[in-house]
Every structure is written in C-alpha cells, then in structure tokens.
VODRENNU-848166 format. One line per field, with one value per residue: y, z, x of N, C-alpha, C in turn; residue number from 1. Coordinates in Angstrom, 3 decimals, padded with zeros to 6 digits. Atoms other than C-alpha are relative to their C-alpha. Layout:
! VODRENNU-848166
n.py = (Y / ...)
n.pz = (Z / ...)
n.px = (X / ...)
ca.py = (Y / ...)
ca.pz = (Z / ...)
ca.px = (X / ...)
c.py = (Y / ...)
c.pz = (Z / ...)
c.px = (X / ...)
seq = (NUM / ...)
//
This chain:
! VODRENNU-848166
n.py = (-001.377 / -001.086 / 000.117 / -001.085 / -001.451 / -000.549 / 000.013 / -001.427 / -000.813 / -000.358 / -000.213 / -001.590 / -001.189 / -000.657 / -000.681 / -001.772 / -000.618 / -000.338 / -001.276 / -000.529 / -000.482 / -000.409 / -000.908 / -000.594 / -000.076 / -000.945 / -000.036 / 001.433 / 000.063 / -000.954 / -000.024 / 000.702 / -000.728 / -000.723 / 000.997 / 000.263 / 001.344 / 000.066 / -000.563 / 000.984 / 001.011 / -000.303 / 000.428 / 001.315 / 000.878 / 000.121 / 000.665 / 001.583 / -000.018 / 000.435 / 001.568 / 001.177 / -000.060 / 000.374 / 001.116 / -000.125 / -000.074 / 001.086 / 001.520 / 000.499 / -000.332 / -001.437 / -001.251 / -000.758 / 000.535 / -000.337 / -002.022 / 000.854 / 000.343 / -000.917 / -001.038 / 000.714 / 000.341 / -001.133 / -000.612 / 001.188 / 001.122 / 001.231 / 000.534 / -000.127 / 001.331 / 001.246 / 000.292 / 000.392 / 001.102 / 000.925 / 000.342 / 000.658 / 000.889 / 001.123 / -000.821 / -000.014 / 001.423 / 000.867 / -000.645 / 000.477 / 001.569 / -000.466 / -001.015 / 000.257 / 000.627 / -000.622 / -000.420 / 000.396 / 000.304 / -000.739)
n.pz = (-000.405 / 000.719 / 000.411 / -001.736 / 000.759 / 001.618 / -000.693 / -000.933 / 000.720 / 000.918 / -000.977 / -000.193 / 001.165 / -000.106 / -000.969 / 001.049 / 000.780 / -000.810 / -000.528 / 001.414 / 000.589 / -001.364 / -001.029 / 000.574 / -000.856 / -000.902 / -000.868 / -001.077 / -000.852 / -001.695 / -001.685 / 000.023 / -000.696 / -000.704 / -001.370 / -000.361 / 000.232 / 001.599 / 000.496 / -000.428 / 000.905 / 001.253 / 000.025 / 000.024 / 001.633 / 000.622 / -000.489 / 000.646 / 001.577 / -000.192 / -000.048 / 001.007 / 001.302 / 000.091 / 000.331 / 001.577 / 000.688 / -000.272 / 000.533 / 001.260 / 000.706 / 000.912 / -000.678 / 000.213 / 000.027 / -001.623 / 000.115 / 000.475 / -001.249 / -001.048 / 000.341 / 000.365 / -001.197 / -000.316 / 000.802 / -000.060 / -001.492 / -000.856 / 001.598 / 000.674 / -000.664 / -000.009 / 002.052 / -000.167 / -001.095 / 001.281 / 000.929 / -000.572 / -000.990 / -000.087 / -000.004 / -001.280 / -000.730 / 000.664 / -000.514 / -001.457 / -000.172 / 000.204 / -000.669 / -001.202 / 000.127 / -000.399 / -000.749 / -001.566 / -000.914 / -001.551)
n.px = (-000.245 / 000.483 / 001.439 / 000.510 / -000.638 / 000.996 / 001.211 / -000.354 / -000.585 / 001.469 / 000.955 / -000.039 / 000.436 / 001.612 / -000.009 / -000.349 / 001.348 / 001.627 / 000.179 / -000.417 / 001.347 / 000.386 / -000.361 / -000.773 / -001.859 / -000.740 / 001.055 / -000.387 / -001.233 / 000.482 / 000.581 / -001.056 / -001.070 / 000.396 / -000.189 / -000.827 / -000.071 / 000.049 / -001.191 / -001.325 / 000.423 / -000.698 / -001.569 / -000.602 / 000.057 / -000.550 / -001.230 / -000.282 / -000.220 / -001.353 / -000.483 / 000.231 / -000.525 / -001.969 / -000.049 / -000.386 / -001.387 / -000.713 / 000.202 / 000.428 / -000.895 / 000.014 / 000.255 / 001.158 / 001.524 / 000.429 / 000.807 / 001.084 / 001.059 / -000.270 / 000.912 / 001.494 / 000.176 / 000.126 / 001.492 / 000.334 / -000.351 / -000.683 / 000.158 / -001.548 / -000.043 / 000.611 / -000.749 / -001.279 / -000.068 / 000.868 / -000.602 / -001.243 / 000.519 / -000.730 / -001.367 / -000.310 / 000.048 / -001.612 / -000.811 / -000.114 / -000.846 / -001.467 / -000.509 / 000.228 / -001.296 / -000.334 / -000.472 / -000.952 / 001.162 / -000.497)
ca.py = (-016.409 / -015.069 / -015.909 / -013.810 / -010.921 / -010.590 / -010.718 / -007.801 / -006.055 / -006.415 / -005.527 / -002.233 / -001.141 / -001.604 / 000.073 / 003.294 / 003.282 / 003.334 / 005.880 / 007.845 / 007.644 / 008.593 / 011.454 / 013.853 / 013.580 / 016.730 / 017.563 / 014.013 / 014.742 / 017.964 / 016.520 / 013.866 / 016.082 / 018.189 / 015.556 / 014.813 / 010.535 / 011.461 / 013.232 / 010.203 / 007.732 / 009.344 / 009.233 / 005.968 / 004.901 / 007.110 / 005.867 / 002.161 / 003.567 / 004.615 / 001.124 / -000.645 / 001.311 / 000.659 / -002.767 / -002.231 / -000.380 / -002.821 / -005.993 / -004.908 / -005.157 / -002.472 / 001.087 / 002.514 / 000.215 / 000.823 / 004.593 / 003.561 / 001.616 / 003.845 / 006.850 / 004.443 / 003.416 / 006.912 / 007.649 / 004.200 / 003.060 / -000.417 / -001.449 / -001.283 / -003.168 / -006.085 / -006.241 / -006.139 / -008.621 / -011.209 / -010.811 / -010.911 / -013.544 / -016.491 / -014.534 / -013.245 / -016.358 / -017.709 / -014.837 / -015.311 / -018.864 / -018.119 / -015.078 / -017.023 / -020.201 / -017.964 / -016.393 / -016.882 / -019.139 / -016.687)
ca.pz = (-010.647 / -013.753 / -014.763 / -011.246 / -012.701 / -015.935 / -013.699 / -011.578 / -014.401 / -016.738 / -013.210 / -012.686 / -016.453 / -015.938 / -012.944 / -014.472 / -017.079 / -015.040 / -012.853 / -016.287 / -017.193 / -013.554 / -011.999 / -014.045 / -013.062 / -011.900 / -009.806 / -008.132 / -007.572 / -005.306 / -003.284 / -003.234 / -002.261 / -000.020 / 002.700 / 004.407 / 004.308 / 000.317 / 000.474 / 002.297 / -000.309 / -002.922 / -001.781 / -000.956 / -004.697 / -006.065 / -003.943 / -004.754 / -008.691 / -007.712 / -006.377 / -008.994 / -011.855 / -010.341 / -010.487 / -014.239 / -014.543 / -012.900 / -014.605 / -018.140 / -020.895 / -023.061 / -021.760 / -023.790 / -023.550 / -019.486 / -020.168 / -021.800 / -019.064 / -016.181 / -017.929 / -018.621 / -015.281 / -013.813 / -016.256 / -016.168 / -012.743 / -011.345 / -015.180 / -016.693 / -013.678 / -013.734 / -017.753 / -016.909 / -014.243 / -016.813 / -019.270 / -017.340 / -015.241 / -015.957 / -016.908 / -013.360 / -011.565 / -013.750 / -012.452 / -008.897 / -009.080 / -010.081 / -007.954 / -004.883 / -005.801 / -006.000 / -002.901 / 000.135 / 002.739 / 006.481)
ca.px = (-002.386 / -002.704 / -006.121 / -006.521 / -004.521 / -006.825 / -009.684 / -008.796 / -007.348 / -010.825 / -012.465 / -010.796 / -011.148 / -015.007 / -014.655 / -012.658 / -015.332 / -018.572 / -016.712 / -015.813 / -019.623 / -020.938 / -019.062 / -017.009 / -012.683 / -011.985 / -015.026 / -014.426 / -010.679 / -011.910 / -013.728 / -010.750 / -008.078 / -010.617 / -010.393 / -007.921 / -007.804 / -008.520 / -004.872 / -003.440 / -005.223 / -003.910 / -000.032 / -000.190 / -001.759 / 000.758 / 003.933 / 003.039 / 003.074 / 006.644 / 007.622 / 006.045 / 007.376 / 011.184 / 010.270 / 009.439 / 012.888 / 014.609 / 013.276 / 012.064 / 014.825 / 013.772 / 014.312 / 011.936 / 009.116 / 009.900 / 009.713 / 006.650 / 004.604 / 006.060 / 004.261 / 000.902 / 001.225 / 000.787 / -002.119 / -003.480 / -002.923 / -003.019 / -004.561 / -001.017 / 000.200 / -001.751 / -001.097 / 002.387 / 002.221 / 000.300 / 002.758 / 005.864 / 004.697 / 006.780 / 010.112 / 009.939 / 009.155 / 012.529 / 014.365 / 013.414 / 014.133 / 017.505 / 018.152 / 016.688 / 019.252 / 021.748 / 022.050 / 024.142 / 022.117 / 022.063)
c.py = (000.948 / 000.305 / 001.006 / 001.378 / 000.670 / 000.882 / 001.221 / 000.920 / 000.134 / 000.723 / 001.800 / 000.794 / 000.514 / 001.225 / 001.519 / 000.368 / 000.269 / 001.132 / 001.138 / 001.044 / 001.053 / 001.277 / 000.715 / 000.571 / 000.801 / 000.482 / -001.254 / 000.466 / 001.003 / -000.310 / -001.337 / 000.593 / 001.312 / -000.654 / -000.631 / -001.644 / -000.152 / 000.208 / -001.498 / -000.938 / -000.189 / -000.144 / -001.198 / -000.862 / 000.866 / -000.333 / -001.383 / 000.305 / 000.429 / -001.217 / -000.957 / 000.381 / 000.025 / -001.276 / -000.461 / 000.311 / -000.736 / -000.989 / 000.207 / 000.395 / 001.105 / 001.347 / 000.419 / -000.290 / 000.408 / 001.022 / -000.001 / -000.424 / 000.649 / 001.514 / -000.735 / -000.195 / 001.411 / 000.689 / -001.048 / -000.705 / -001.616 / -001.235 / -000.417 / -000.622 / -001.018 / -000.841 / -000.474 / -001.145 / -001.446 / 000.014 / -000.328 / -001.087 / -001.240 / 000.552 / 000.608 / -000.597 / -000.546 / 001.164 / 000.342 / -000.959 / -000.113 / 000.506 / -000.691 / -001.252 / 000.449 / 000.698 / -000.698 / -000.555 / 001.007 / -000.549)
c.pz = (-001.190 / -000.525 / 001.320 / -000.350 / -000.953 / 000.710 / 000.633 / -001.406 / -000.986 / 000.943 / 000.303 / -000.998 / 000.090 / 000.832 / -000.120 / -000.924 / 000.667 / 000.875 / -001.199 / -000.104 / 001.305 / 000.635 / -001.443 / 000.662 / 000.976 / 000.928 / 001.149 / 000.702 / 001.143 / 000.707 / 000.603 / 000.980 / 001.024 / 001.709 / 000.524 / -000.351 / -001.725 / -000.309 / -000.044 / -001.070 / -001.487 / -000.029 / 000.100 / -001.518 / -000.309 / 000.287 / -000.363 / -002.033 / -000.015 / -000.067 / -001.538 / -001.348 / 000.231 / 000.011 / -001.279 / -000.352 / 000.356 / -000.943 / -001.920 / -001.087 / -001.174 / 000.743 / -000.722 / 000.403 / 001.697 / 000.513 / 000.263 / 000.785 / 001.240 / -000.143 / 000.031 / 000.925 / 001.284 / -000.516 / 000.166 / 001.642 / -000.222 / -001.415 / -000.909 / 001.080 / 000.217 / -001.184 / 000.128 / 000.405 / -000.762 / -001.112 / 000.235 / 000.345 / 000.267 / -000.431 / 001.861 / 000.930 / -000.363 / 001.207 / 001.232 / 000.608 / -000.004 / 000.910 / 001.250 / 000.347 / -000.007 / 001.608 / 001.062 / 000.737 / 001.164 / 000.722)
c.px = (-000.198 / -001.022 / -000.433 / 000.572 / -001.238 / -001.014 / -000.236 / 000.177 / -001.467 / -000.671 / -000.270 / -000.195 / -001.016 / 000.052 / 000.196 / -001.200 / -000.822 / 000.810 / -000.135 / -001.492 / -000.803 / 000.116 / 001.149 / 001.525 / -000.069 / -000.823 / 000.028 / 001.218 / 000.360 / -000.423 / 001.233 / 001.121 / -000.879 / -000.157 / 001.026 / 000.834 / -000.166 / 001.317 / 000.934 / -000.255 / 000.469 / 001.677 / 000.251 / -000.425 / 001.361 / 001.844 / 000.119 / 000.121 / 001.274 / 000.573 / -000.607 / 000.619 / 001.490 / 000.107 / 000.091 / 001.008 / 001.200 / 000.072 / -000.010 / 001.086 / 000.113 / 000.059 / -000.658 / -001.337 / 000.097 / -000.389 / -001.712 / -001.124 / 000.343 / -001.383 / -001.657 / -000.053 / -000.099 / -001.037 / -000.805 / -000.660 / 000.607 / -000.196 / 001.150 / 000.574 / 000.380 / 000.117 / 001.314 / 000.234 / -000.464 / 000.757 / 001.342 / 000.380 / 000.924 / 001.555 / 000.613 / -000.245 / 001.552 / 001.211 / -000.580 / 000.657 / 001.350 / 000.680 / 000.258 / 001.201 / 001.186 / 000.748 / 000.302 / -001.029 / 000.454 / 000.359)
seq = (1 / 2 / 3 / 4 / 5 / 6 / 7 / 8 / 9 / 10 / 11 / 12 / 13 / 14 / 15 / 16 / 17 / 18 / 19 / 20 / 21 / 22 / 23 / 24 / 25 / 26 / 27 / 28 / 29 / 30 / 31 / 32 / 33 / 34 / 35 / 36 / 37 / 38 / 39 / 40 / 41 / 42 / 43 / 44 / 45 / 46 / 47 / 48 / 49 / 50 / 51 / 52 / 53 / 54 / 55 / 56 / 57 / 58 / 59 / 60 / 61 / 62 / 63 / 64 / 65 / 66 / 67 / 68 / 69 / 70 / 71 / 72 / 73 / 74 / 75 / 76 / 77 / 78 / 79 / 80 / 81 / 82 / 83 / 84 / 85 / 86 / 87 / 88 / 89 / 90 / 91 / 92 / 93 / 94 / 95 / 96 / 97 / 98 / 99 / 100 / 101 / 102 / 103 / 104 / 105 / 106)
//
C-alpha cells in the first residue's frame, strides 16, 4: 500500500507540474468556478482537505508540525496527503489495531 501511495503521490506532482507548465492558475480557476459542476468539484476537494486534515490533528503528535501539513495540505492538496499517509503508515495501522481490540464487541 505504500509503494501505491508514492506512486500516486509522484503521479500527481507530475501532474501539478505539466498543468503548471500548460495553462496559467488563475485563468484555469475561472473557467473552474464559471461552471457550475466546477463549483461542486471544488467543495468536495476542499471538504475532503477538511476531513483529512482532522485526521492529521487528531493523530499527529506534534501540534505544530500538524499546523504545518494542514496549511501544505490546502496549498498542496492530495500531494501532502499521500506523503503523510506513507510516512504514518505503520503507526496508524498500530493504532487501529489497538483501538479496534479495544472496543466493546455490539
């Protein structure tokens, strides 16, 4: 899974770059937010960058460094992430395992 992380995560840098080189931001993000399904596309990337960065402030023991990738993860996107996700990786597998032992059977 995490060799599948990287993968994605090298995939979308290219990806950001060649758009980068291609199309110039803010000219893109008009015609972006000039369409309707562009508006919705956009709340739902940046609602999952909500959820995912309360997962970061949940889980990661530094509050700064969570500051930290919350903000990168809002400039960044899904790049910061997938990084995350690849470095966490076996810390939050442990603390699943745990959590999931743990709890009450229903």
């Amino acid at each position: 899974m995490r060799a599948l992380l990287i993968v994605c995560a090298v995939a979308l840098f290219i990806l950001i770059g060649w758009a980068a080189y291609e199309a110039p931001f803010l000219a893109s993000f008009g015609a972006i937010i000039s369409d309707p399904w562009g508006i919705v596309a956009l709340a739902d990337l940046y609602l999952g960058f909500v959820l995912f960065g309360l997962v970061i402030a949940l889980t990661e023991p530094s509050r700064p460094v969570a500051v930290l990738l919350i903000a990168a993860l809002f400039v960044l996107g899904n790049v910061v992430a997938a990084i995350w996700l690849v470095v966490r990786w076996r810390r939050l597998q442990a603390k699943l395992r745990d959590n999931i032992s743990v709890a009450a059977p229903l």
